[in-house]
PATOR-167962 format. One record per residue (C-alpha): residue number from 1; residue in three letters; x, y negated, z negated. Coordinates in Angstrom, 3 decimals, always signed. Each point is the difference from the previous one (the first is absolute). Example, Ala and Ser with C-alpha at 12.3 -4.5 7.8 and 13.67 -1.06 7.14 Angstrom:
<node num="1" residuo="ALA" xx="+12.300" yy="+4.500" zz="-7.800"/>
<node num="2" residuo="SER" xx="+1.370" yy="-3.440" zz="+0.660"/>
***
This chain:
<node num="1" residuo="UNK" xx="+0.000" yy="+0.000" zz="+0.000"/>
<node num="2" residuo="UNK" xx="+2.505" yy="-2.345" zz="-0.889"/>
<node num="3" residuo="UNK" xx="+2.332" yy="+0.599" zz="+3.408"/>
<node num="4" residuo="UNK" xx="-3.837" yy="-0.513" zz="+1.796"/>
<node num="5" residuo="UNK" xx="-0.918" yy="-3.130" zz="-0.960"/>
<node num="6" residuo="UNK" xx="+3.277" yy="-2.295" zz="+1.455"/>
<node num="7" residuo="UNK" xx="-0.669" yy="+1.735" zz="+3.039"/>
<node num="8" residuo="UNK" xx="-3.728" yy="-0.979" zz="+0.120"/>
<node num="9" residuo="UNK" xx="+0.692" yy="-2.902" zz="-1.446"/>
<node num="10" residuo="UNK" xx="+2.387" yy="-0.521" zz="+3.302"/>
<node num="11" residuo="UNK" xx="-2.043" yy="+1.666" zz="+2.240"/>
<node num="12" residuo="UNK" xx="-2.986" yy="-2.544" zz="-0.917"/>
<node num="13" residuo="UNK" xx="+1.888" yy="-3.417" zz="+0.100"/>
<node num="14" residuo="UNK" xx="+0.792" yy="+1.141" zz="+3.345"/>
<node num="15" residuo="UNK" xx="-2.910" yy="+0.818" zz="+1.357"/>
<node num="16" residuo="UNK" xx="-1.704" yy="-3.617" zz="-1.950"/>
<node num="17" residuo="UNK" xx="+3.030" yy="-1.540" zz="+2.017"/>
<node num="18" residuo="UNK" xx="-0.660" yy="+1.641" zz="+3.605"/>
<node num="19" residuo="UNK" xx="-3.863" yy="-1.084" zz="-0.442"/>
<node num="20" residuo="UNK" xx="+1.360" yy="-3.789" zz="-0.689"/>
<node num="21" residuo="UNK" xx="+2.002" yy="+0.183" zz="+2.877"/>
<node num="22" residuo="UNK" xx="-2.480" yy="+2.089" zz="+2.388"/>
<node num="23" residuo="UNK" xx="-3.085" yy="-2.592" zz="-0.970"/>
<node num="24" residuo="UNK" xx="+2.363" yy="-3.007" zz="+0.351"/>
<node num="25" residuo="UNK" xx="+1.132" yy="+1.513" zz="+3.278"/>
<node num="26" residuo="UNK" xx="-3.445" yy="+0.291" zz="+1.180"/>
<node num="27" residuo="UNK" xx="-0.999" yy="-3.953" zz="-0.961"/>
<node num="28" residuo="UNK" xx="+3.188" yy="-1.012" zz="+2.324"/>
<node num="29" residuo="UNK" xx="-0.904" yy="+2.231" zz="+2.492"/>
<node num="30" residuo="UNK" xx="-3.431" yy="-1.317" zz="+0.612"/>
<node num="31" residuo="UNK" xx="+1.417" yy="-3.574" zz="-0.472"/>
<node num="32" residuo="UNK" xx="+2.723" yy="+0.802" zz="+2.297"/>
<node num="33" residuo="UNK" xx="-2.630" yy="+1.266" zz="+2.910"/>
<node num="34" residuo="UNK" xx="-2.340" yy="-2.182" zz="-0.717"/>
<node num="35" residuo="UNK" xx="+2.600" yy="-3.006" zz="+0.774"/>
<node num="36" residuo="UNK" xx="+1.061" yy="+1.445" zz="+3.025"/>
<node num="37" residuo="UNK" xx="-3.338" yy="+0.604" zz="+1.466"/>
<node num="38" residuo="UNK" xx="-0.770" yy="-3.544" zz="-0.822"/>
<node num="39" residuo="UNK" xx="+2.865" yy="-1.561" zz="+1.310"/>
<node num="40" residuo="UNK" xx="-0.071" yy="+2.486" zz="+3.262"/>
<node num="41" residuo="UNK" xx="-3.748" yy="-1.370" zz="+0.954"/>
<node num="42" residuo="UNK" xx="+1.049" yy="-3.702" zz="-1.058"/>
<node num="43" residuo="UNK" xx="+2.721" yy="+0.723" zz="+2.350"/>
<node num="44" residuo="UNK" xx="-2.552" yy="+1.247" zz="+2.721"/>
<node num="45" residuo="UNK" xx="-2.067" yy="-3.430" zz="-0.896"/>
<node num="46" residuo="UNK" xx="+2.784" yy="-1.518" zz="+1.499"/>
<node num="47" residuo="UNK" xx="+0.322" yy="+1.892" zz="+2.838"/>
<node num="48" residuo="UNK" xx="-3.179" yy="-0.111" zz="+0.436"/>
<node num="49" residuo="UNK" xx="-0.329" yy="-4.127" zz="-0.092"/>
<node num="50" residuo="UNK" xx="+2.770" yy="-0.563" zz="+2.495"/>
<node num="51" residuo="UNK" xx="-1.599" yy="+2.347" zz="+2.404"/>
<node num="52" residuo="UNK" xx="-3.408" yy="-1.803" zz="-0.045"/>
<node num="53" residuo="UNK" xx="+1.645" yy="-3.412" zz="+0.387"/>
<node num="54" residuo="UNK" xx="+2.061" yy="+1.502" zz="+3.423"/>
<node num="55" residuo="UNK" xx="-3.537" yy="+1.904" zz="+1.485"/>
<node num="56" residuo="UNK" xx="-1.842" yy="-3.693" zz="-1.053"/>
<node num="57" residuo="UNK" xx="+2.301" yy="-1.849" zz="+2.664"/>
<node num="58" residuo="UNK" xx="+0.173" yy="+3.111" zz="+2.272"/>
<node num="59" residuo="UNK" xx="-3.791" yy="+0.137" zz="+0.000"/>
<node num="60" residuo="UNK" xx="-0.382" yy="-3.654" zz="+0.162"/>
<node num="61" residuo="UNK" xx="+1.874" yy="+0.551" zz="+3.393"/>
<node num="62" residuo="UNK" xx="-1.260" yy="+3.035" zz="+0.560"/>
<node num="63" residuo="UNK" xx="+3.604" yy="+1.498" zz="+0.501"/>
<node num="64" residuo="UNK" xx="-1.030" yy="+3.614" zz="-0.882"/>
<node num="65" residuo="UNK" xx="+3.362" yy="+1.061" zz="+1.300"/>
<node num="66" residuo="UNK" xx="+1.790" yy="-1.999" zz="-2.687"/>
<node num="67" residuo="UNK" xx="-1.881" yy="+1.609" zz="-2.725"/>
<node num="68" residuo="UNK" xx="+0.449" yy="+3.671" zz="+1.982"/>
<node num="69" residuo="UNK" xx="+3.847" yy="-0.831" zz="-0.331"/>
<node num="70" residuo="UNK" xx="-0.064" yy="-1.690" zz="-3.291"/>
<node num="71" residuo="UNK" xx="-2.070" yy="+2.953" zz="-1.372"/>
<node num="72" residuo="UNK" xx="+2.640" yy="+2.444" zz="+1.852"/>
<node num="73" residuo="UNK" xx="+2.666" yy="-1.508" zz="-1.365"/>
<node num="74" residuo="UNK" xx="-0.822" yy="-0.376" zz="-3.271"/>
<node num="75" residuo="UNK" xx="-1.100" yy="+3.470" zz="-0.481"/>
<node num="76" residuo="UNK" xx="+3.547" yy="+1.344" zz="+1.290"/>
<node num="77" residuo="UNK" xx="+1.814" yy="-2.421" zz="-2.037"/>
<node num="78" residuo="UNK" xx="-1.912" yy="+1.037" zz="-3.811"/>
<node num="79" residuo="UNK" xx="+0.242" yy="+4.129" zz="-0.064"/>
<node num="80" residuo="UNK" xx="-2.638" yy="-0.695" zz="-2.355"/>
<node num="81" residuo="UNK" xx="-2.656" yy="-1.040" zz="+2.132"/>
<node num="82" residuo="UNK" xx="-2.381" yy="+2.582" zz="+1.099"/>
<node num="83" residuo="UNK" xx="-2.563" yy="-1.596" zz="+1.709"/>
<node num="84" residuo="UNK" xx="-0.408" yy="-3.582" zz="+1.277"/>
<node num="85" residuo="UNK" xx="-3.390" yy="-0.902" zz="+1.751"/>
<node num="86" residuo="UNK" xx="-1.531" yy="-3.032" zz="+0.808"/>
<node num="87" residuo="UNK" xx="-3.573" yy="+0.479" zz="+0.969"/>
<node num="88" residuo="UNK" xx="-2.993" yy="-2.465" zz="+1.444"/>
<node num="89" residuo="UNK" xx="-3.518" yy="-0.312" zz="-2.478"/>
<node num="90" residuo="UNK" xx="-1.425" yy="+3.006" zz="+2.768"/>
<node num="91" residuo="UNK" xx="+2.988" yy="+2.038" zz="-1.312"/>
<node num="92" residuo="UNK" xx="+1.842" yy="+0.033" zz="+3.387"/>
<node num="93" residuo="UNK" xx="+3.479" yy="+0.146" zz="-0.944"/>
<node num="94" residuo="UNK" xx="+2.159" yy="-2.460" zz="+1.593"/>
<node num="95" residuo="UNK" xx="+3.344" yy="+1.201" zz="-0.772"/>
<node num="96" residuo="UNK" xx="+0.653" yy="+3.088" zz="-1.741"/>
<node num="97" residuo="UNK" xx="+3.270" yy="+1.109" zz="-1.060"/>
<node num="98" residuo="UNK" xx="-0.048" yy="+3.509" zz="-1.324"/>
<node num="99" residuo="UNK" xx="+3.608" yy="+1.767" zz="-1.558"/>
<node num="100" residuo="UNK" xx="+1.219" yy="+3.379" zz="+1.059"/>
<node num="101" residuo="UNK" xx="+0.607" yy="+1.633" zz="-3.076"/>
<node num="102" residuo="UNK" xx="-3.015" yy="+0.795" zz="-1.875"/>
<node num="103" residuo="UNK" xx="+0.591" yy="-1.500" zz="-3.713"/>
<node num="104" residuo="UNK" xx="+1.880" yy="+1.454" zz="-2.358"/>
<node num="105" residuo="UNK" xx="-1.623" yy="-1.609" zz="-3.434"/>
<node num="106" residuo="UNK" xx="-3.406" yy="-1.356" zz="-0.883"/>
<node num="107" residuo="UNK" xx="-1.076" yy="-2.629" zz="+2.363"/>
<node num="108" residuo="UNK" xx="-0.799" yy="-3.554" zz="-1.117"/>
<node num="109" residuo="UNK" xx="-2.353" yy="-2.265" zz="+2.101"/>
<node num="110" residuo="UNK" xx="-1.103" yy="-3.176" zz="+0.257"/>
<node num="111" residuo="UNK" xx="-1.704" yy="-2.199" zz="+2.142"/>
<node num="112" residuo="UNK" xx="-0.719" yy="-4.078" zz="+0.960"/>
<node num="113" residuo="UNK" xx="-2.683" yy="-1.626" zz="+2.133"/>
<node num="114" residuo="UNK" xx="+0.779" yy="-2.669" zz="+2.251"/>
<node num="115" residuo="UNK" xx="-2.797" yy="-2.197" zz="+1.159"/>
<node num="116" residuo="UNK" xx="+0.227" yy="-2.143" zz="+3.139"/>
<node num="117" residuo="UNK" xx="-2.385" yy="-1.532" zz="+2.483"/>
<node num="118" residuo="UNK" xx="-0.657" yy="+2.704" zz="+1.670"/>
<node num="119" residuo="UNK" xx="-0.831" yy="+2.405" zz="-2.688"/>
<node num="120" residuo="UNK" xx="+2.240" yy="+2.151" zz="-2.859"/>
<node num="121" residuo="UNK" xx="+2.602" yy="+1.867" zz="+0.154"/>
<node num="122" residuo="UNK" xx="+1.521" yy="+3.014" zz="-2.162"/>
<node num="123" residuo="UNK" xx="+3.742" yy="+0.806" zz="-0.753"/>
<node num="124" residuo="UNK" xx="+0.710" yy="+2.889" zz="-1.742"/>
<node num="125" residuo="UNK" xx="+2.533" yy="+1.735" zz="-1.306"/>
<node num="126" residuo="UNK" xx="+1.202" yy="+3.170" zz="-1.294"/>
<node num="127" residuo="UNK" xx="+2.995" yy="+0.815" zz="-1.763"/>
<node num="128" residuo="UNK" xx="+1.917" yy="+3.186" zz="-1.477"/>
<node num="129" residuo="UNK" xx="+0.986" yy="-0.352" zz="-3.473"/>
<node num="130" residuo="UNK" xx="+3.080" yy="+2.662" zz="+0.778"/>
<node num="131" residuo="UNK" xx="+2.648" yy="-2.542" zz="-1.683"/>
<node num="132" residuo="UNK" xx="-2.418" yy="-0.405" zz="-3.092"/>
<node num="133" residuo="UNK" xx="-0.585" yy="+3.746" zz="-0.621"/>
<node num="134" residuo="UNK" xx="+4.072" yy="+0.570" zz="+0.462"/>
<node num="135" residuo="UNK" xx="+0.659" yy="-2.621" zz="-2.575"/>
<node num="136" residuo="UNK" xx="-2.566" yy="+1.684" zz="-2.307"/>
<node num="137" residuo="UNK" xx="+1.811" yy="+3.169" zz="+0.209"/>
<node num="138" residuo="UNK" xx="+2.953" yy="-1.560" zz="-0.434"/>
<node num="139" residuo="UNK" xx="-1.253" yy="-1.342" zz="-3.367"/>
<node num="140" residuo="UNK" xx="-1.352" yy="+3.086" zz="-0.995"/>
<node num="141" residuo="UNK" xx="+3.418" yy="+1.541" zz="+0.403"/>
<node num="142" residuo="UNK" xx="+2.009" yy="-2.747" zz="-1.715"/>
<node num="143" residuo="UNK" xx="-2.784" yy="+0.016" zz="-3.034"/>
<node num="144" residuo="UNK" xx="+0.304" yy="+3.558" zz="-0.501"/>
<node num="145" residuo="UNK" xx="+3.828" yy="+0.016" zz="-0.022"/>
<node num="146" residuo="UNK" xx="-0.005" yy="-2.761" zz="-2.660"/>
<node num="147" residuo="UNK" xx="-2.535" yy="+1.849" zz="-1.899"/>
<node num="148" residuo="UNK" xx="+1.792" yy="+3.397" zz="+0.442"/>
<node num="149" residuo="UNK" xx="+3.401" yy="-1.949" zz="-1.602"/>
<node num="150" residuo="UNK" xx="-1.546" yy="-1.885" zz="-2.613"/>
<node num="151" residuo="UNK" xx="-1.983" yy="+3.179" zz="-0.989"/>
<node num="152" residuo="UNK" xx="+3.512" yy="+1.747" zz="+0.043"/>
<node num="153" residuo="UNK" xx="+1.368" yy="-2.766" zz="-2.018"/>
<node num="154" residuo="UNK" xx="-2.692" yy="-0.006" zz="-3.076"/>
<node num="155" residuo="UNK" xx="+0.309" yy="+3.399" zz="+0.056"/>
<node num="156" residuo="UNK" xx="+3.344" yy="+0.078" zz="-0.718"/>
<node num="157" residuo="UNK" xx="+0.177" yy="-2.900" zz="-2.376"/>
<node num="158" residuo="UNK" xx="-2.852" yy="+1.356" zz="-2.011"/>
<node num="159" residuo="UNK" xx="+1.301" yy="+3.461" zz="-0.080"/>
<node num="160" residuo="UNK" xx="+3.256" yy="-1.613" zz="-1.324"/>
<node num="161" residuo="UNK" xx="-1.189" yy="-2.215" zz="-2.325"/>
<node num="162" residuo="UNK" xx="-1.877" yy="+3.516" zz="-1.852"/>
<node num="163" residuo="UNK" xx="+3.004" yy="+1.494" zz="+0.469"/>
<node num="164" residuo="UNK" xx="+2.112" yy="-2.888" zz="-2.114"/>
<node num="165" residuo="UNK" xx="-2.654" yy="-1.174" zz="-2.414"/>
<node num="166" residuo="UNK" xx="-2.336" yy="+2.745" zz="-0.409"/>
<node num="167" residuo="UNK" xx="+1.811" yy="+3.463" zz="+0.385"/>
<node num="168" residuo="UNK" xx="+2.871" yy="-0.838" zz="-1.315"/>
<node num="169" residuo="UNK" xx="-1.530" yy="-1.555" zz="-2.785"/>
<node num="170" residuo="UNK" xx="-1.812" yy="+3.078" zz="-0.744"/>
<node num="171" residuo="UNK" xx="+3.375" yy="+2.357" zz="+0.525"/>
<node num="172" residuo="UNK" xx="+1.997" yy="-2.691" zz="-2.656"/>
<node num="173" residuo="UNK" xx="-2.945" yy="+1.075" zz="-1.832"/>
<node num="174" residuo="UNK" xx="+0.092" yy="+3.451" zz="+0.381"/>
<node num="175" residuo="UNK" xx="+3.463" yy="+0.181" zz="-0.868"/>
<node num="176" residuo="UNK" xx="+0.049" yy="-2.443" zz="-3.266"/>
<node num="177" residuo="UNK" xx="-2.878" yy="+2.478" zz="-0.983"/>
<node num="178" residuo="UNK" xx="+2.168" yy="+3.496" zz="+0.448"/>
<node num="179" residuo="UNK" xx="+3.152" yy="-1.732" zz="-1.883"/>
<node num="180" residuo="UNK" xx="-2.413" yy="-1.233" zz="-2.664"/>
<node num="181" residuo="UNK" xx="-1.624" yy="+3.922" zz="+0.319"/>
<node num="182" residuo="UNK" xx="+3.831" yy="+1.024" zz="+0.013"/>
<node num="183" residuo="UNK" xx="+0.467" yy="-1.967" zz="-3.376"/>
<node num="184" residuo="UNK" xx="-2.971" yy="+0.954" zz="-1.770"/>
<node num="185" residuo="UNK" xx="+1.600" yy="+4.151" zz="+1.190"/>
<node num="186" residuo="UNK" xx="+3.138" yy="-1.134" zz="-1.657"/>
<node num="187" residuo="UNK" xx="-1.249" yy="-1.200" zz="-3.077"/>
<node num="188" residuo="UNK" xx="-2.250" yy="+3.075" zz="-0.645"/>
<node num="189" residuo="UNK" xx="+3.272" yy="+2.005" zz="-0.310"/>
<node num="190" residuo="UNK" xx="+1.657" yy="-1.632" zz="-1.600"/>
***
C-alpha cells in the first residue's frame, strides 16, 4: 500500500496535467481556426471588392473581354481560387473562370451585386481553404509535441520530487525506526 500510493499519486497529477493541457489545447485550437477562417474570407472580401470595381468599368464599357481576361488571370495567379463567375440578374454568366483541380479543402464562397443602368450583376467567388486546413494540421502537430514534452517534463519532476521529499523521507524513516528497534534489541540483553 505504501509503494501504491506515490505511484497513484504520480499517475494522477499527470493525468490532472494532460487534461489542463488537452482542454487548453482545444480553446487555442478553435481560436486558432476560427482566426484563420476569418481572416481567409476577410481576405476574399477583398478580392472580392477589387473585382467588382474592374467588372463596374468593364461593364460600363461593356468590355466583356477585359473581364474574361481579368477573371482568367486572376484565377491562374491565386491557386486558391476555385471558381470566379460573373453572372447577369437572368443568371447568364458572363465570364466564368473555372480551376482544373477540383479543391482540395472546404470551399468558402462569397458573393457581391453590382447594380448599373442596365440591370445587376453577380460576382462570385469560390475559394479552397487548402492553406488553412495545412496550417491547422500543422498546429495540431506542434500542440501535441509541446503537450507530449511538457507532459514528459511534469512527469518527471513530480516523480522526482516523491522520490526526494516523500520516499526518502519515509526510508530515513524506516531506517531511524530499525536502529531505534536495533537499540531497544540491545538493551533487552543487556
Amino acid at each position: 500500500m505504501n509503494k501504491l500510493f506515490p505511484r497513484l499519486a504520480l499517475v494522477s497529477l499527470a493525468l490532472l496535467f494532460t487534461l489542463f493541457l488537452v482542454l487548453g489545447n482545444i480553446f487555442i485550437y478553435q481560436k486558432q481556426r476560427t482566426s484563420y477562417h476569418d481572416a481567409f474570407k476577410e481576405t476574399q472580401q477583398t478580392d472580392l471588392k477589387l473585382l467588382s470595381q474592374l467588372a463596374r468599368e468593364a461593364l460600363i464599357t461593356q468590355n466583356y473581354a477585359l473581364i474574361e481576361w481579368f477573371f482568367n488571370t486572376w484565377g491562374l495567379d491565386y491557386q486558391k481560387v476555385v471558381r470566379l463567375t460573373l453572372e447577369n440578374q437572368n443568371g447568364f454568366a458572363l465570364s466564368k473562370y473555372q480551376r482544373r483541380k477540383a479543391a482540395e479543402g472546404e470551399t468558402i464562397t462569397n458573393s457581391n451585386t453590382l447594380v448599373l443602368h442596365d440591370g445587376s450583376y453577380t460576382i462570385t467567388i469560390t475559394s479552397d481553404s487548402i492553406e488553412i486546413d495545412n496550417l491547422l494540421e500543422e498546429l495540431k502537430l506542434q500542440l501535441l509535441l509541446v503537450n507530449a514534452g511538457a507532459t514528459l517534463l511534469v512527469i518527471l519532476n513530480i516523480w522526482f520530487l516523491f522520490q526526494r521529499f516523500a520516499i526518502r523521507h519515509l526510508h530515513q524513516e524506516m531506517r531511524l525506526r530499525k536502529i531505534a528497534e536495533d537499540k531497544l534489541k540491545l538493551l533487552e540483553r543487556g
